[in-house]
N, C-alpha and C positions, 0 to 999 in steps of 0.2 A: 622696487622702490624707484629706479632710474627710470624704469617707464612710465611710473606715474607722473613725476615730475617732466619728464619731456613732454607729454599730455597735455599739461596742464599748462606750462610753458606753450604749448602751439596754439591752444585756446586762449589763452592772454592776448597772445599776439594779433591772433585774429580778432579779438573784441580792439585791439589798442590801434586798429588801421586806420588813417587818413578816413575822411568823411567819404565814400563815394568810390573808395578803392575797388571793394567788393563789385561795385556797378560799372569800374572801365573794362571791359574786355581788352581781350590781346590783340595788339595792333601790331600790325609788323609792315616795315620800310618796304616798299614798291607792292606790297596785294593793293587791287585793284580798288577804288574809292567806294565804288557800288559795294563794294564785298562787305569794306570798312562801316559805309552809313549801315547798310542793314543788320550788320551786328550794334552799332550803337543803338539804332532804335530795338534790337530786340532786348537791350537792358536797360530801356527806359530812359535815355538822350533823346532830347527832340529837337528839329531842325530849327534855329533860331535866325527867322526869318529878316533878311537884308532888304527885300524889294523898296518899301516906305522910302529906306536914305536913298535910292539912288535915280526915284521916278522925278527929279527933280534936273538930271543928269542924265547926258548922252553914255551909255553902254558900251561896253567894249566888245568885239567879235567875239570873244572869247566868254565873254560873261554870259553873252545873247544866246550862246550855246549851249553855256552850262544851263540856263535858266530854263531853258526848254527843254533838258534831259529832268525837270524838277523840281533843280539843287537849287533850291531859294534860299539857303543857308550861307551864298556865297558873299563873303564881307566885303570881298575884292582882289585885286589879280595885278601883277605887275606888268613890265611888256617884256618879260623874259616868259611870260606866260604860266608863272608859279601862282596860285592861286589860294585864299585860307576859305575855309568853312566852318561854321563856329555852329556849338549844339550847346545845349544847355542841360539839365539834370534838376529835379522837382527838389533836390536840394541848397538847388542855386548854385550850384558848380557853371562852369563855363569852359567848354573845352574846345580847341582851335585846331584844325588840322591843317595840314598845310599840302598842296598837292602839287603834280608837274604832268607836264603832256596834257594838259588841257587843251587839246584840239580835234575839230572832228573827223582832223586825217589821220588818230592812232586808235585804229581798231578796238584796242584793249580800254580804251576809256581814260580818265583822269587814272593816276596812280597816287598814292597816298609817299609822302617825302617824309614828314615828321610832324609832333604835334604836342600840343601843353595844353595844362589846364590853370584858369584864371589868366588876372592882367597882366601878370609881371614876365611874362613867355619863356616860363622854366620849360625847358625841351625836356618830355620825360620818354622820347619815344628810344633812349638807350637801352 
């Protein structure tokens, strides 16, 4: 009987998850950004494209960089060099990542810092 019941209990749960749960993959603090986007897109995030806001505006090294490894998802980049990337999900989710080592003297690429979903910038990368 306790088995049933925990059964049934683990399928509730998983019907009762946050919209879009099932669709974030595992993210984890410093893998590589590449690593990052490619698994978002392989769960159906798509790069929600910044270039429009900023052809209006001079560029930063660091953006010019990113932009040409791609990463047209860049929203913008501070001068500590931390940078967000923002993707979006056919559910209307919005999810922000947040990156560092954005430059093209570290080998290993952007690394991924942390990252939320929607406006209010709850950090769920704990």
């Amino acid at each position: 009987m306790t088995k049933y019941y925990l059964l049934a209990w683990g399928i509730w749960l998983g019907l009762a998850a946050p919209l879009g749960a099932q669709s974030l993959p595992k993210l984890q603090t410093g893998m590589t950004y590449a690593t990052a986007r490619l698994t978002l897109l392989e769960k159906g995030w798509r790069p929600a494209s910044q270039l429009k806001r900023f052809q209006a505006q001079p560029l930063t090294p660091v953006m010019v960089y990113l932009y040409g490894l791609g990463y047209l998802e860049v929203s913008g980049c501070n001068r500590e060099g931390w940078c967000g990337m923002e993707f979006t999900h056919g559910k209307g989710q919005r999810l922000t990542l947040i990156t560092r080592r954005n430059d093209p003297d570290n080998d290993a690429g952007p690394l991924l810092e942390h990252w939320y979903i929607g406006d209010e910038g709850k950090d769920i990368s704990q």
